[in-house]
C-alpha positions in Angstrom: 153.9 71.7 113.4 151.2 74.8 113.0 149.2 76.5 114.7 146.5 79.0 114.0 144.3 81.3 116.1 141.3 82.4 114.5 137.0 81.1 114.1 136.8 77.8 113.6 134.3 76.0 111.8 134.0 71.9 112.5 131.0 69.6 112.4 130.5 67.1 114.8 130.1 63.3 114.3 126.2 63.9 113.7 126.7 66.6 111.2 126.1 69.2 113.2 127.9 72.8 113.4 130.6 73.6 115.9 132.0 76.8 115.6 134.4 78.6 118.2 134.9 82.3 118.0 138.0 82.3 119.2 139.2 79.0 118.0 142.3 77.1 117.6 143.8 74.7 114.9 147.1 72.5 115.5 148.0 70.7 112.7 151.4 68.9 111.8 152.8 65.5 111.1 151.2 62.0 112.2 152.9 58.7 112.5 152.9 58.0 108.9 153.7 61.5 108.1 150.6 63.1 106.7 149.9 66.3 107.6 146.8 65.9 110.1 144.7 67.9 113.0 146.3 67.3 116.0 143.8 69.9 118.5 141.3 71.9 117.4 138.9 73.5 119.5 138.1 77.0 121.6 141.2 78.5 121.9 140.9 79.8 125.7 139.8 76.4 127.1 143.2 75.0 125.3 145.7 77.0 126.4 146.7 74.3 129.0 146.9 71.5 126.7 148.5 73.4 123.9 151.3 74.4 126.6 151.6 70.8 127.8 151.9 69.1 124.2 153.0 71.8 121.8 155.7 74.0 124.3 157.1 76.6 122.8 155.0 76.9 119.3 154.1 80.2 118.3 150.6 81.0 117.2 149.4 82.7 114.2 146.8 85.1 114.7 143.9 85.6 112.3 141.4 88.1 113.7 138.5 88.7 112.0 139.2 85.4 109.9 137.5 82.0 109.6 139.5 78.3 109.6 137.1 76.1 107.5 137.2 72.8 105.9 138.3 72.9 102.3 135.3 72.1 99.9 134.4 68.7 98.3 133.3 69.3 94.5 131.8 65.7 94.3 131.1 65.9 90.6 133.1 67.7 88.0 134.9 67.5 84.5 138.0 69.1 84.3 138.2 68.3 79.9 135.2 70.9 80.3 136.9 74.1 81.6 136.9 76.2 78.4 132.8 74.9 77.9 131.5 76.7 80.7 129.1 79.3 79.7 128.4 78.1 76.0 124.8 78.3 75.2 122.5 75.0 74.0 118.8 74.2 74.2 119.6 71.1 76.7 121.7 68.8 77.4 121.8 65.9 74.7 122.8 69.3 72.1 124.7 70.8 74.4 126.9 67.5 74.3 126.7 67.4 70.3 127.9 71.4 70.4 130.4 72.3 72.7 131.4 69.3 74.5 132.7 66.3 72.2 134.5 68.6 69.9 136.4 69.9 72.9 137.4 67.0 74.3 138.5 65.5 70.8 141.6 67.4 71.7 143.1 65.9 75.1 144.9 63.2 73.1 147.2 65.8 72.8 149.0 65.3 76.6 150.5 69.1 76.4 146.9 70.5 75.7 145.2 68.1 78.3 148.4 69.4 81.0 147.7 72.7 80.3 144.3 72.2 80.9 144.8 70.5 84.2 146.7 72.9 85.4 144.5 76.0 84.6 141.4 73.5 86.7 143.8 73.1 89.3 144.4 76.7 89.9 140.8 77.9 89.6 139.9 74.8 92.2 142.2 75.9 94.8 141.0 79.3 94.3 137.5 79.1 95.5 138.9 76.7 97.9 138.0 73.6 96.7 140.4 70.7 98.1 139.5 67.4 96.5 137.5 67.0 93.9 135.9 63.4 92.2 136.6 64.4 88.0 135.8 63.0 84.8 138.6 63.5 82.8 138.1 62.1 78.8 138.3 59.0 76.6 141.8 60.0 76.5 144.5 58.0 78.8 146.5 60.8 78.4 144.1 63.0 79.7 144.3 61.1 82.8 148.2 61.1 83.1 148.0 64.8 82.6 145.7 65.6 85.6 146.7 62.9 88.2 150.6 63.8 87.7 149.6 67.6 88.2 147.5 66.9 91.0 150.2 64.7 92.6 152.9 67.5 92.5 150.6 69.6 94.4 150.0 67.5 97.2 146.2 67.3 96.4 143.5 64.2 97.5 141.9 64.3 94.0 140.0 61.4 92.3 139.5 60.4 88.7 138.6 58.1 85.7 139.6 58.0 81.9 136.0 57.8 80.2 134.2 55.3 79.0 132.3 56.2 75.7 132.4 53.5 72.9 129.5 53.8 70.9 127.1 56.8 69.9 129.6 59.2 70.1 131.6 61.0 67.9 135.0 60.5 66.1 137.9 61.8 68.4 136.2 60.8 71.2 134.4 57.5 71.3 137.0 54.4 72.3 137.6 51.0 71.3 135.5 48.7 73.6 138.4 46.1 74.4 141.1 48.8 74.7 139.2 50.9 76.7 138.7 48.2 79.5 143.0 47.6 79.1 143.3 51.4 79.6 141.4 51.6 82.4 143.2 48.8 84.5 145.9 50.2 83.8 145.1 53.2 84.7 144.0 52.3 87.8 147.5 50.0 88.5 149.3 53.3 87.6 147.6 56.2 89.9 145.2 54.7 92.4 146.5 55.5 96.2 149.3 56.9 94.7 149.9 59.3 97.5 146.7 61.2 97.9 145.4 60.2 94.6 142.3 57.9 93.8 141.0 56.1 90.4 137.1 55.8 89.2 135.6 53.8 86.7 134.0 56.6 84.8 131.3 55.0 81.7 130.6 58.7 80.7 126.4 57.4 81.0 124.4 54.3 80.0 123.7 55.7 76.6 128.1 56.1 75.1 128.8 52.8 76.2 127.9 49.1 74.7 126.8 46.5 76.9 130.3 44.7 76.7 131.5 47.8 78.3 129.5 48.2 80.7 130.3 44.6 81.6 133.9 44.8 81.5 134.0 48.0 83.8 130.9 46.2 86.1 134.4 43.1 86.1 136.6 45.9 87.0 134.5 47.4 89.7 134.5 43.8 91.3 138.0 43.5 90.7 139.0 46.8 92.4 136.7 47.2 95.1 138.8 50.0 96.7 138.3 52.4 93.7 135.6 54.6 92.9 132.5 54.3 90.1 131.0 58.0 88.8 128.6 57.9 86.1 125.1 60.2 85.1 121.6 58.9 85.7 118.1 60.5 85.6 119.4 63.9 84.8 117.1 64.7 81.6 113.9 63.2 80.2 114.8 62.4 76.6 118.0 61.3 77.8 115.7 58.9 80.2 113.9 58.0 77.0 116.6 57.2 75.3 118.0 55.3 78.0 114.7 52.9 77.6 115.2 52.4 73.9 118.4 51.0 74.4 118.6 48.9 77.4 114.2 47.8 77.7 115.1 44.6 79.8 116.1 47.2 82.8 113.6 48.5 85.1 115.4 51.7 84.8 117.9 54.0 83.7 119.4 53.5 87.4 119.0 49.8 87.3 121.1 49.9 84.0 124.3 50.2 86.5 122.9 47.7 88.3 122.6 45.2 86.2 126.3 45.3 85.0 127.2 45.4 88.7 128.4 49.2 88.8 125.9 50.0 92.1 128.4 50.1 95.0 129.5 52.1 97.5 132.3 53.9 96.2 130.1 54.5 93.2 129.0 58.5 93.0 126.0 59.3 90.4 125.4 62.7 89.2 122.3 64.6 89.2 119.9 61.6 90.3 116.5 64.6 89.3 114.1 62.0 87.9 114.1 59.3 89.9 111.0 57.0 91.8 111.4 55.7 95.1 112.2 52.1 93.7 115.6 53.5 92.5 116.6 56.1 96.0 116.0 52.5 98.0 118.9 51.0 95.5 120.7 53.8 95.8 120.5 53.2 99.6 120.9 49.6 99.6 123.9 49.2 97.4 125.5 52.7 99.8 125.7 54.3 96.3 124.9 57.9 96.7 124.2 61.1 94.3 125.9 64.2 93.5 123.7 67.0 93.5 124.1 69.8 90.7 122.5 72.5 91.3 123.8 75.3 88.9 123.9 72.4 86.0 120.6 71.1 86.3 118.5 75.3 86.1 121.5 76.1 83.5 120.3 72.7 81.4 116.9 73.4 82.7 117.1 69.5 83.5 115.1 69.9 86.3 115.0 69.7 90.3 116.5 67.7 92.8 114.5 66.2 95.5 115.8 66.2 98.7 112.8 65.8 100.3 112.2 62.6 98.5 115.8 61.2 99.4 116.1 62.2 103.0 112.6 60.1 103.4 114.4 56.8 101.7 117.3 57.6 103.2 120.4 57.8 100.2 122.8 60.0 100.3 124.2 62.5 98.4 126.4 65.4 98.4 126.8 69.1 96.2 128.8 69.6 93.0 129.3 72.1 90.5 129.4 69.6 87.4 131.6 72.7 85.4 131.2 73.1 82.5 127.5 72.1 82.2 127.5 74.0 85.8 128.0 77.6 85.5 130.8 78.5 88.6 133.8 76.7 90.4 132.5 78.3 93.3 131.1 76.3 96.3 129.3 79.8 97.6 127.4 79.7 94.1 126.7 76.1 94.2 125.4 75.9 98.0 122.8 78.6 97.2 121.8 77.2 93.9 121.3 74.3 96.2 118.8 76.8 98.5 116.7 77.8 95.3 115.8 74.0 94.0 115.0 73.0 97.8 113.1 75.8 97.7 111.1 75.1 94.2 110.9 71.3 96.1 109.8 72.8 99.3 106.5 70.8 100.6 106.2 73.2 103.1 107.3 77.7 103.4 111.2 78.5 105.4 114.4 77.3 104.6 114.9 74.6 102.1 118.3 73.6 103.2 119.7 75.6 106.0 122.9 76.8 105.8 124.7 74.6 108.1 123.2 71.5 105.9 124.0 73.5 102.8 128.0 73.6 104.1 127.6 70.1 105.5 126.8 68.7 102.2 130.0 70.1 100.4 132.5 69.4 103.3 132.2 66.9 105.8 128.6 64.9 103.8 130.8 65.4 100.4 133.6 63.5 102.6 130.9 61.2 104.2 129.2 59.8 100.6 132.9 59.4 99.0 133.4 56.9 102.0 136.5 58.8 103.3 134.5 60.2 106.1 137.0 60.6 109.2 140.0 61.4 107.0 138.9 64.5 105.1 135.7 67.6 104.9 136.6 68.4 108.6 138.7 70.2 111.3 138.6 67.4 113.8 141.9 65.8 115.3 142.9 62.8 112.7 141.3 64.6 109.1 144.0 65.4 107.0 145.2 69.4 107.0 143.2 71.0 104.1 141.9 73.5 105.2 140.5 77.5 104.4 141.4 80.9 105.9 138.1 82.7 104.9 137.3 86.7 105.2 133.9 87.4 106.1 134.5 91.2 105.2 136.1 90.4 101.6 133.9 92.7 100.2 131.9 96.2 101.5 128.1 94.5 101.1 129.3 91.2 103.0 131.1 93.1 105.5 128.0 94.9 105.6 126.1 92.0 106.1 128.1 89.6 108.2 128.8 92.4 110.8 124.8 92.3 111.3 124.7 88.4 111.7 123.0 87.6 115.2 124.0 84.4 114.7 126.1 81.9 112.9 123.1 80.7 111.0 122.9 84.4 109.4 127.0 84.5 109.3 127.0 81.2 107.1 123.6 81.9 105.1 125.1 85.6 104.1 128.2 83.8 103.1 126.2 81.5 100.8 124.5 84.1 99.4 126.7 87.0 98.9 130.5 85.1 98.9 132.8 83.9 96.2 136.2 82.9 95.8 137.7 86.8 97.2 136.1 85.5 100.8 139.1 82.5 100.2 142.3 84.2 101.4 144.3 81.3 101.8 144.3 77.4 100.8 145.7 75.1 102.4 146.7 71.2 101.4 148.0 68.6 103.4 148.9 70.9 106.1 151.0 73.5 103.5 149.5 77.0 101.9 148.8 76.1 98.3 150.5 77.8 95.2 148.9 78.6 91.5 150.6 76.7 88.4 152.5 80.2 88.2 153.9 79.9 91.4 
């Protein structure tokens, strides 16, 4: 049993902000032995309590320090690491470049562990927690990053890729063999601990309509697991999309039609989509992941959140690394600001910055349907959590000592923080270690 004294940053059940200036944090053991909130709250008005049901534990003081929900990275390929940052004219060549000959090489289960663990480490570092990841074709690939991920005590969840046509040697699978992998797959790591499984086709175009059928069987099969998948995030890709499957309304209702629109089922991007497919996406409690430093890297184009906050999906923020540029949630959140704003019907904040942290904590939590048990500091959510320093460098010390309120504290982290605001990372209730130790 812990506890902390420092902020606290919490959302309530509507979404909304709670933040105590002088804020506690209890966490320790519940009956099943996970490492949960037990009181969180201002820490003046819980002196009695903390007395009554915690006598005797001492308190660890962070002033000047913020307790924060661990961030929720709800799209992201970990096979990618080493691609971030390689130039290409858009998406389809930037796949045909950079990313199918790198992932050629996690057949190799040393490579693909050494891999996982360098993702790992730069995860925890800008204080991301749990994280829903393509990994490759490769079932080794997955072995590599679930076992890595289980030995640190981290909720992660992933999906071998499904890719068996148009793609290249090294990379594209066997149709039947793929569908065996992936049950197994799933048999092997799914609620293993903290761990979960997707069904991952890599996007309508790599995979045969057998496949898609066989993981649409799957996703029926294993209701509990999770679906990820692309849609709608670039117009020739859209085009494509047409050529190949013209009996679908479309691209979006491609998953649909081989049963893989579900909740539990997490699409990226989601940019060029009508209205027709945000009411699936609503109807089916499918949701989208939102990448915001992919989609201006790609030049793909904009997210509308105007357009699916009047239909009523949901969706949540990601930093789709490697076609996204940073690991970092603070760079991801205020690429986030900058599409709302290029989407903005009317002038003022696009997002505001308690939405902004919303969406990649407690809504990230909310649209992977494990809202209530992770993305927040309230008694019951499981103990990952973030000691942040407001003053981590002279210009945001600078800034944040201004803030009148905690709508200018949060929106000058956005814009001016990275991963040195993270001082410490904590999962399941322990302070989390590199790789290196």
């Amino acid at each position: 049993m812990h506890a902390y004294r420092a902020a606290l940053l919490r959302f309530n059940q509507q979404g909304q902000v709670l933040y105590d200036e002088d804020g506690l944090l209890v966490v320790g053991p519940d009956a099943t032995g996970r490492q949960v909130v037990q009181l969180a709250g201002d820490f003046r008005a819980l002196t009695s309590e903390l007395a009554r049901d915690f006598p005797g534990l001492a308190v660890t003081h962070w002033p000047g320090r913020i307790l924060a929900p661990g961030f929720i990275d709800l799209h992201i390929h970990y096979p990618q690491t080493d691609v971030i940052g390689s130039p290409a004219e858009g998406l389809l060549p930037w796949l045909e470049n950079y990313t199918f000959p790198h992932e050629s090489r996690f057949g190799d289960l040393a490579y693909a562990t050494d891999v996982a663990r360098f993702f790992l480490d730069e995860l925890q570092r800008h204080g991301v927690t749990t994280a829903l990841t393509f990994a490759t074709s490769h079932p080794q690939s997955v072995d590599a990053l679930m076992a890595e991920a289980r030995m640190r005590g981290l909720r992660l969840i992933a999906g071998k890729v499904l890719q068996d046509r148009h793609s290249p040697d090294g990379v594209r699978d066997e149709t039947e063999q793929s569908l065996i992998d992936t049950e197994t797959l799933i048999r092997k790591w799914h609620d293993v601990d903290r761990l979960g499984y997707a069904i991952t086709p890599r996007f309508a175009p790599t995979s045969s309509a057998s496949q898609l059928r066989g993981a649409g069987e799957l996703a029926s099969k294993y209701k509990a697991v999770w679906i990820q998948s692309h849609v709608a995030e670039n117009r020739d890709e859209i085009a494509w999309v047409r050529e190949l499957f013209p009996q679908s309304r479309s691209y979006l209702s491609v998953y649909e039609d081989f049963g893989l629109l579900r909740e539990r089922a997490v699409y990226a991007h989601c940019i060029h989509l009508d209205d027709d497919d945000r009411a699936l996406l609503r109807d089916r409690g499918a949701v989208a992941a939102v990448c915001p430093t992919s989609n201006l890297f790609l030049g793909s184009g904009f997210f509308d959140y105007a357009a699916a906050d009047r239909v009523g999906h949901a969706y949540g923020l990601a930093s789709d690394v490697g076609g996204g540029t940073s690991f970092s949630p603070f760079r991801t959140m205020l690429a986030a600001y900058y599409v709302g704003r290029e989407g903005a019907a009317k002038p003022g904040l696009s997002l505001s910055p308690q939405r902004l942290w919303w969406l990649h904590t407690a809504g990230a939590a909310k649209a992977l349907g494990l809202e209530g048990v992770i993305g927040n500091l309230q008694p019951g959510h499981e103990a990952d959590f973030l000691v942040l320093n407001p003053a981590a460098t002279p210009l945001l010390a600078r800034k944040t000592a201004q803030a009148r309120n905690l709508e200018e504290l949060l929106f000058a982290l956005i814009v001016l923080g990275d991963e040195r605001v993270v001082e410490r990372v904590a999962v399941n209730g322990a302070w989390a270690r590199s790789a290196g130790g």
